[in-house]
C-alpha positions as CSV (number, residue, x, y, z in Angstrom):
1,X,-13.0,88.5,-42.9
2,X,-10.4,88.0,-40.1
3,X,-7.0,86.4,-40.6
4,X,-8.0,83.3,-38.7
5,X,-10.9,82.4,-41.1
6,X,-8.7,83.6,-44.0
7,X,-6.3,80.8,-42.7
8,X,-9.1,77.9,-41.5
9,X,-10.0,78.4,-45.0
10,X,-7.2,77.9,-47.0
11,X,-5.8,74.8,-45.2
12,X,-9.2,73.0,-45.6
13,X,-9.0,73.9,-49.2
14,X,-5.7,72.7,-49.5
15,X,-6.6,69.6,-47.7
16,X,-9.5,68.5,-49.4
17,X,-7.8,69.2,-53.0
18,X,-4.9,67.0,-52.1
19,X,-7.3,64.1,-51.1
20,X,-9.2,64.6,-54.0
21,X,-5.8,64.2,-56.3
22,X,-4.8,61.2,-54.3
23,X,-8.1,59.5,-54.9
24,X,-10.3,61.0,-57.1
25,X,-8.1,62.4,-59.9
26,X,-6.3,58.8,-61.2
27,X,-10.1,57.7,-61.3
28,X,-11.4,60.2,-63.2
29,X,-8.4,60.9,-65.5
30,X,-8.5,56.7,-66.5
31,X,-5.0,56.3,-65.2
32,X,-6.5,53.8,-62.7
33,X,-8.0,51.8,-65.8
34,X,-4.8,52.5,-67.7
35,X,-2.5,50.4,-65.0
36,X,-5.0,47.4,-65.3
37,X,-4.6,47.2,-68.8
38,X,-1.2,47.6,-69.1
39,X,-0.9,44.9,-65.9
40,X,-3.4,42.5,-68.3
41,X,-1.3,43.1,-71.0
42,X,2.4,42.0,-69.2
43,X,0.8,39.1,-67.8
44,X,2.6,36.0,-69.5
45,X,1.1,32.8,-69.4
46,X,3.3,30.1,-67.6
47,X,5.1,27.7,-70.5
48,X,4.0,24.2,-69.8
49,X,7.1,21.8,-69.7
50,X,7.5,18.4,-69.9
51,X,9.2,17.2,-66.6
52,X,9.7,14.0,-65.0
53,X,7.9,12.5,-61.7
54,X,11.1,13.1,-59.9
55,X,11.5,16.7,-60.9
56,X,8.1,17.5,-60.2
57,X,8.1,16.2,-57.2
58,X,10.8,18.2,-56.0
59,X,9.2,21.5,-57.5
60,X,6.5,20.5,-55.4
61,X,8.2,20.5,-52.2
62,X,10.1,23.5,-53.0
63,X,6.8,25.4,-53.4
64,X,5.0,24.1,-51.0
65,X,8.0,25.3,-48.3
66,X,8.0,28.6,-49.8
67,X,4.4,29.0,-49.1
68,X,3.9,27.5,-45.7
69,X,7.7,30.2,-45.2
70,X,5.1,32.9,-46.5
71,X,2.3,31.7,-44.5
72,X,3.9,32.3,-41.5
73,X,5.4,35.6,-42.1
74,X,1.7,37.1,-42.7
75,X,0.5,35.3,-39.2
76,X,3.3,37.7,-37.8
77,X,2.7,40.8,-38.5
78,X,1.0,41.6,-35.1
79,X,3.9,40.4,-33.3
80,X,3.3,39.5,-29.9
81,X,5.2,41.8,-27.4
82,X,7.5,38.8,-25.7
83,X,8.4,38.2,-29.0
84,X,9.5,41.8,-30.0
85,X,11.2,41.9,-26.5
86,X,13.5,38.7,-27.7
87,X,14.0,40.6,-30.9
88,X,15.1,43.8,-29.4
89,X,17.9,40.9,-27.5
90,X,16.2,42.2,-23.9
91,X,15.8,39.6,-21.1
92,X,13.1,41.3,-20.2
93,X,9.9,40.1,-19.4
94,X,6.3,41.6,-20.8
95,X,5.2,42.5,-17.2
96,X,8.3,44.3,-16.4
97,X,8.2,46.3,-20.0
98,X,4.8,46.9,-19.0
99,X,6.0,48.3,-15.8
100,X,8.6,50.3,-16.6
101,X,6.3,51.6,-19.4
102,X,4.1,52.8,-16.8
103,X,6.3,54.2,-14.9
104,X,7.7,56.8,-17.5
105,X,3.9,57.6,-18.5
106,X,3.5,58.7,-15.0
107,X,6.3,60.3,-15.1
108,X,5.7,62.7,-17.9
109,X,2.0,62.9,-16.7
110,X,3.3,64.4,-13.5
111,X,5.5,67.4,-15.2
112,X,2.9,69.2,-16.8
113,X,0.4,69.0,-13.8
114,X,3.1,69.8,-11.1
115,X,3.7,72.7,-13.5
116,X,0.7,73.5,-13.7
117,X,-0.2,73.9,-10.2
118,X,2.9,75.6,-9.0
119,X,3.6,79.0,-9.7
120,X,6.6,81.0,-11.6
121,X,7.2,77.6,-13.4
122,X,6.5,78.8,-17.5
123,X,7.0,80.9,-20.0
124,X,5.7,84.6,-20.2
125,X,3.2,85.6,-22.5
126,X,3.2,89.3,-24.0
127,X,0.8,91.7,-24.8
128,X,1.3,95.2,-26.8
129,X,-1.3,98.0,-26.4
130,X,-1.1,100.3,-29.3
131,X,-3.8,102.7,-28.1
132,X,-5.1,103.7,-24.8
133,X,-8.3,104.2,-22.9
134,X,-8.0,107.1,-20.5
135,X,-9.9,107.4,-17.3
136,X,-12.5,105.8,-16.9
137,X,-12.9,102.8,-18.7
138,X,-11.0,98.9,-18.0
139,X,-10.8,96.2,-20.0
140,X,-10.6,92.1,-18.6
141,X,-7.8,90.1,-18.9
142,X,-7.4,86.4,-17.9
143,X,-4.3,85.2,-16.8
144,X,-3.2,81.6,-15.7
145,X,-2.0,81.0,-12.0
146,X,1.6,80.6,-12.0
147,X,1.8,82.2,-15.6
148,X,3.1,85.6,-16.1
149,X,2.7,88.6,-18.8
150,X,4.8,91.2,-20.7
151,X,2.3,94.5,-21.3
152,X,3.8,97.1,-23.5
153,X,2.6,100.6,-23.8
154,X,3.3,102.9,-26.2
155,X,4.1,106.0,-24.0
156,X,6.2,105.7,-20.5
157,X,4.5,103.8,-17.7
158,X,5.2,106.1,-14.3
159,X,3.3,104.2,-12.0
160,X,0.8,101.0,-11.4
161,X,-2.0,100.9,-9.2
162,X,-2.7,97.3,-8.0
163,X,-6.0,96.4,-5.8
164,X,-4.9,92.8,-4.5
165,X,-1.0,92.8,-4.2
166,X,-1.8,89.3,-2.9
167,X,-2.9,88.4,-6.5
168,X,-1.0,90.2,-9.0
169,X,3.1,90.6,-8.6
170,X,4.0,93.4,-10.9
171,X,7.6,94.6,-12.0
172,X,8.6,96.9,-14.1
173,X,10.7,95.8,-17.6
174,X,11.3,99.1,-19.4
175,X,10.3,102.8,-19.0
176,X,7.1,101.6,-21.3
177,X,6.5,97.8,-20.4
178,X,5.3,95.9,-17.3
179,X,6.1,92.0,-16.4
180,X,3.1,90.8,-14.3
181,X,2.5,87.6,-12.6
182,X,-0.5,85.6,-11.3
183,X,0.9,84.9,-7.4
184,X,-2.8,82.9,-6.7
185,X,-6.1,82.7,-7.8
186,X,-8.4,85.7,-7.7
187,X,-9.8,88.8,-8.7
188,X,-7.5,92.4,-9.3
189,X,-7.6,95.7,-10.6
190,X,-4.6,96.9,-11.8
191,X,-3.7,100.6,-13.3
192,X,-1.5,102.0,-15.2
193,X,-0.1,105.4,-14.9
194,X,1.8,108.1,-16.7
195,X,3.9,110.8,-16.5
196,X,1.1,113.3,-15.8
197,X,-0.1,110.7,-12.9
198,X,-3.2,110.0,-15.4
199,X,-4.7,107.2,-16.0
200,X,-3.7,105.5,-20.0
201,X,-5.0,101.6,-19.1
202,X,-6.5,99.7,-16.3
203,X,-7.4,96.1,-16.3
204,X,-9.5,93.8,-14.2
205,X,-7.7,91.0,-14.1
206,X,-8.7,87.1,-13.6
207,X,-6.3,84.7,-12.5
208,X,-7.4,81.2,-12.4
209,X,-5.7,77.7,-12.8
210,X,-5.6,76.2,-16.5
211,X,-6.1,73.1,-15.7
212,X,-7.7,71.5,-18.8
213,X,-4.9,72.6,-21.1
214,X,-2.2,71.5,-18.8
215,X,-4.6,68.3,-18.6
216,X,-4.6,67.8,-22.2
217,X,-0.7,68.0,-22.3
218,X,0.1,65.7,-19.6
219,X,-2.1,62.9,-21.2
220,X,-0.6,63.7,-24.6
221,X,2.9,63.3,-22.7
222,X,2.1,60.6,-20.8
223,X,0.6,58.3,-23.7
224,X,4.2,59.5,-26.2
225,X,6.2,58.3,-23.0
226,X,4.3,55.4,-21.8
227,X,3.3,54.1,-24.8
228,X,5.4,55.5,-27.8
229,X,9.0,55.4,-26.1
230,X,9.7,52.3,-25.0
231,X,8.2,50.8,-28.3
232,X,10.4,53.2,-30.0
233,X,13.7,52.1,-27.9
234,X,12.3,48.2,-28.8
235,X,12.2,48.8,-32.5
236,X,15.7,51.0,-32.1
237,X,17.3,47.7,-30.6
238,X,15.8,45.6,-32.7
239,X,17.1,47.3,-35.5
240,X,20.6,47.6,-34.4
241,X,20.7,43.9,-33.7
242,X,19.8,42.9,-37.1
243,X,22.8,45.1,-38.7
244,X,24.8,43.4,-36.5
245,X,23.3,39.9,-37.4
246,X,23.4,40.7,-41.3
247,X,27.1,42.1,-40.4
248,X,28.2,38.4,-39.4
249,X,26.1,36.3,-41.5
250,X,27.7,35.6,-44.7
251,X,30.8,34.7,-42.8
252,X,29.2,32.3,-41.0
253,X,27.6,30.8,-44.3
254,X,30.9,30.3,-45.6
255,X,32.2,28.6,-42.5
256,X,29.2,26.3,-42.3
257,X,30.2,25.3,-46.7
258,X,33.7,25.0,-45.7
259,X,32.9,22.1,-42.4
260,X,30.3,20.8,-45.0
261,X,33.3,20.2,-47.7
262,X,35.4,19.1,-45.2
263,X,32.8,16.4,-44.4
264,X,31.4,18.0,-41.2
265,X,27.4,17.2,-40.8
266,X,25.4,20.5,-40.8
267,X,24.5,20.4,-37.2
268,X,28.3,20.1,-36.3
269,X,28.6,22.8,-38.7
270,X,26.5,25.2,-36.6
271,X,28.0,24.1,-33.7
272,X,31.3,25.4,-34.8
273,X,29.3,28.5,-35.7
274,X,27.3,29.3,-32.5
275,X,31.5,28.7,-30.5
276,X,33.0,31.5,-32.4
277,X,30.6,33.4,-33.9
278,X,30.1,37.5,-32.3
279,X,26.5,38.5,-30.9
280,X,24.2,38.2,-31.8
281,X,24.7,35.5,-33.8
282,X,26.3,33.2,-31.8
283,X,22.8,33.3,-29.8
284,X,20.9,32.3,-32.7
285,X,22.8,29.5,-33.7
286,X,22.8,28.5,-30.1
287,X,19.1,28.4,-30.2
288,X,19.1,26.2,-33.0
289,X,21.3,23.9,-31.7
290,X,19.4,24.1,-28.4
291,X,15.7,23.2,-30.3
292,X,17.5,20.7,-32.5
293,X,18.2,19.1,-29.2
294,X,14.8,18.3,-28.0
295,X,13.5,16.5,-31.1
296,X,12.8,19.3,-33.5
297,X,14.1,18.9,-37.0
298,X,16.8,20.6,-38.3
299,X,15.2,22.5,-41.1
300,X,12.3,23.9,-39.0
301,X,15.1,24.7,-36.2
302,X,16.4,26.5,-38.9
303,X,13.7,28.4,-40.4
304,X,12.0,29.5,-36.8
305,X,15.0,31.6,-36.6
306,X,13.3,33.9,-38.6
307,X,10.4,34.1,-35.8
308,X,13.6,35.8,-33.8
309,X,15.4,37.4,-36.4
310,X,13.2,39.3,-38.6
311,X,15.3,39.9,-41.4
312,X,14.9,38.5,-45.0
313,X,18.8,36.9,-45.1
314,X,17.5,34.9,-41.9
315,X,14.8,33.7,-43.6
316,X,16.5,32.9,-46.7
317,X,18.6,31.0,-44.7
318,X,16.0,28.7,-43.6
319,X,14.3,28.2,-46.7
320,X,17.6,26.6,-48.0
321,X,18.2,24.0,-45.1
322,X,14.3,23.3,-44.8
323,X,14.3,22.6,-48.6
324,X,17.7,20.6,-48.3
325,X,16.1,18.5,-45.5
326,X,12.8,18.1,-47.3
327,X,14.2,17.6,-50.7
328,X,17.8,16.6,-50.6
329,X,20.7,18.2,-53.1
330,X,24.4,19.7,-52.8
331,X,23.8,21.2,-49.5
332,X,27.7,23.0,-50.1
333,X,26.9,24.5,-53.2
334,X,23.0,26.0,-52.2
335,X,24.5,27.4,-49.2
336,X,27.5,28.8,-51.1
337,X,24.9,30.5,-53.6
338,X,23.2,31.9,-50.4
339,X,26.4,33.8,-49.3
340,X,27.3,35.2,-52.4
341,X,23.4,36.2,-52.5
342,X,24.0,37.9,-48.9
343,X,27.2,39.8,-50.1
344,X,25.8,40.9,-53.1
345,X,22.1,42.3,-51.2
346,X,24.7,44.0,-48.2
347,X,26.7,45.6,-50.7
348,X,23.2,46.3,-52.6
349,X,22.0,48.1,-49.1
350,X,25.4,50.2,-48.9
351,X,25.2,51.1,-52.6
352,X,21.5,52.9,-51.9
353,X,22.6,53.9,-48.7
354,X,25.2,56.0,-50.9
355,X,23.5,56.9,-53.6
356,X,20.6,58.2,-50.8
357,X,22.7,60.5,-48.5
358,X,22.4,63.2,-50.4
359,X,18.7,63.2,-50.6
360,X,18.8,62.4,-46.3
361,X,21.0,65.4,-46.2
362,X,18.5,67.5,-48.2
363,X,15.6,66.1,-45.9
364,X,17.5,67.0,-42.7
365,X,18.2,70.3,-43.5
366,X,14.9,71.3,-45.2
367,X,13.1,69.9,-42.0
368,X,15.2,71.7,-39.3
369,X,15.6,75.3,-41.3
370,X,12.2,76.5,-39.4
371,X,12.9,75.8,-35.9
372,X,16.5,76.8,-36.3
373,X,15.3,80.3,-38.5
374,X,12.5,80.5,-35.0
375,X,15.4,80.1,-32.5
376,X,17.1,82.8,-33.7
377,X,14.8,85.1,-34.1
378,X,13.8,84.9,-30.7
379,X,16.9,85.4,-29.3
380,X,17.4,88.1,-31.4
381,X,13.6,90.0,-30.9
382,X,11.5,88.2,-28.6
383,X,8.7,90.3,-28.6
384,X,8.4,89.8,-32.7
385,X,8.1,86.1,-32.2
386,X,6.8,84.9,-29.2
387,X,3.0,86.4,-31.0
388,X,3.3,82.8,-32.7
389,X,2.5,80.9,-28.6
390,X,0.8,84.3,-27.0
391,X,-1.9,85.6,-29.7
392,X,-5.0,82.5,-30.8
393,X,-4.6,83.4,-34.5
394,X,-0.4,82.7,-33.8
395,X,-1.1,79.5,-31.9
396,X,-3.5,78.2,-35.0
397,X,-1.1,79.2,-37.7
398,X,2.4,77.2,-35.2
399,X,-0.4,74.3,-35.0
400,X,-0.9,74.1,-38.6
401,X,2.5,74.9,-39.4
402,X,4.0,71.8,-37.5
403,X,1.0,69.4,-38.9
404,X,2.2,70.6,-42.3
405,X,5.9,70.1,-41.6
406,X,5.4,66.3,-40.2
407,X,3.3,65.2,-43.3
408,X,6.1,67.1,-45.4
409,X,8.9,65.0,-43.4
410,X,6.7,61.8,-43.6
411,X,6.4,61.9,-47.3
412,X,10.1,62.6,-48.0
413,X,11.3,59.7,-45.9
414,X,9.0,57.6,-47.3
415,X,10.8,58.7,-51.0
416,X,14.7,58.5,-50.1
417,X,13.7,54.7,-48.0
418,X,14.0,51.9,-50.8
419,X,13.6,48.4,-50.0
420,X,14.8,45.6,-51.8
């Protein structure tokens, strides 16, 4: 049995046991069962208090803005792309994202093709003959227009014989290895000669345009760069504009208590916010003030900044003033509860991201030890290498090798990410 099945074999073993332990095992072992028991068994029943009409009433609104709050934070999950463009803080609008989204898909569809059809553009491939033929016999070799090969003997190479010059550009490398090079399409014969002016290897050789590979990578480039890029820089943006939102937040709580002790209404409050505030919090408030002004309420002014902001601070934010509006109470002393909540979540978030570096660090240097330990081998011996991009079996084993290394990343980011 040949390496390649040897290999085929054992990552579909290893595939299908580590589904089965995922989702078989914990069914078959009872752990499954287990978990709803225990769950059954923690489950409290509420205790049933006596309250007055006036508390209950006011339990009731709480709960019922906490759930239309939830509601509307599972309608958004599939947020719509204007929205994640206002997110991101781009003035942009959908049809120009779109635009500019095709334009880098075409782009990177272009490279691979225009490489493709022009010659001398990639990498060499390399073959090493370890026994000869003698007179009289050839073997077929297919090379790619534009592509070029390194053949290694292992005796001296005196002389080549080449039938279509036109075709086939040969030049000489060492005393026992050949770089050749598919000039245009076509047909050649090309021998190889030694010392003795006798024949040790001849090749007919077809060189033909690989179009369907080079197809395959340019849509696979195209869709990461039309598709996956800009989406990428979106979510980058977006994320970088929350820190800086959370960053400015609880100070902007506390100025909002102190104009509220100092008798300042909450929308003058906000005002005073959205003057001095940095971005991109001085936008938000603005917006509030700006909906307030065409005859929205303040609470739901309030809690559709969440619709632009994301984060859970922002939506806390507007739970309080929607349930102060709805409800009434000590506006001052909710809001300073919410900032002392916010202080004590940001210095949560530092706190993991702390006690998490190390494991990041670990990650990061775990997943770039192979390309770094392939880098320097081949600049050390290319020939021993470059087997792993020129030989099928090689190919299959750097395919499999970089699935296995992304699910390997995937799964230790998803361990050293906590969210609270």
């Amino acid at each position: 049995m040949n390496i390649q099945a040897l290999a085929l074999a054992f990552l579909a073993f290893t595939a299908v046991g580590g589904v089965a332990w995922v989702f078989i095992y914990p069914m078959l072992s009872g752990e499954k069962k287990a978990e709803q028991r225990r769950a059954s068994v923690a489950r409290t029943a509420p205790v049933v208090r006596q309250v007055d009409k006036a508390q209950r009433t006011r339990r009731e609104q709480v709960e019922g803005s906490l759930k239309e709050v939830e509601a509307r934070r599972l309608k958004e999950k599939n947020v719509a792309l204007p929205i994640r463009i206002a997110q991101a803080g781009l003035d942009w609008t959908a049809q120009k994202f779109l635009v500019v989204s095709c334009i880098l898909g075409a782009v990177a569809f272009g490279i691979p093709m225009f490489l493709a059809l022009n010659p001398g553009l990639t990498s060499p491939g390399y073959l090493r003959e370890t026994a000869l033929d003698g007179p009289g016999t050839s073997r077929g070799l297919d090379l790619g227009y534009g592509k070029s090969i390194v053949i290694e003997l292992p005796r001296e190479i005196r002389n080549v014989q080449v039938s279509a010059p036109q075709v086939l550009k040969v030049l000489r490398r060492t005393e026992q290895s050949i770089f050749v090079t598919g000039l245009t399409t076509g047909d050649a014969s090309m021998v190889l000669l030694d010392d003795k002016g006798l024949q040790m290897v001849a090749y007919n050789v077809a060189v033909t345009r690989d179009l369907f590979s080079s197809l395959l990578a340019a849509l696979g480039l195209g869709f990461a760069a039309g598709f996956g890029l800009p989406r990428w820089v979106l979510n980058f943006l977006k994320k970088r504009r929350e820190k800086n939102f959370l960053k400015a937040l609880p100070d902007a709580v506390d100025v909002i208590v102190r104009g509220i002790k100092a008798g300042l209404p909450l929308f003058d409050s906000i005002k005073v916010v959205a003057a001095d505030a940095p971005e991109p919090l001085r936008s938000e408030f603005y917006a509030i003030i700006e909906t307030q002004a065409i005859g929205m309420p303040l609470g739901e002014a309030c809690a559709r900044m969440y619709e632009r902001m994301p984060v859970p601070e922002a939506n806390f934010f507007g739970i309080v003033v929607a349930i102060q509006q709805k409800s009434g109470g000590n506006l001052s002393e909710a809001l300073g509860n919410l900032s002392k909540v916010l202080r004590d979540r940001k210095k949560m978030a530092e706190k993991i991201q702390a006690m998490s570096m190390e494991a990041k660090a670990s990650a990061a240097i775990i997943g770039s030890l192979p390309p770094i330990v392939m880098l320097l081998v081949y600049l050390s011996t290319p020939d021993y290498i470059s087997l792993l991009w020129t030989h099928p079996t090689g190919r299959l084993m750097l395919a499999a090798s970089a699935v296995w290394m992304s699910c390997g990343i995937f799964v230790m980011k998803k361990m050293i990410n906590f969210d609270f």
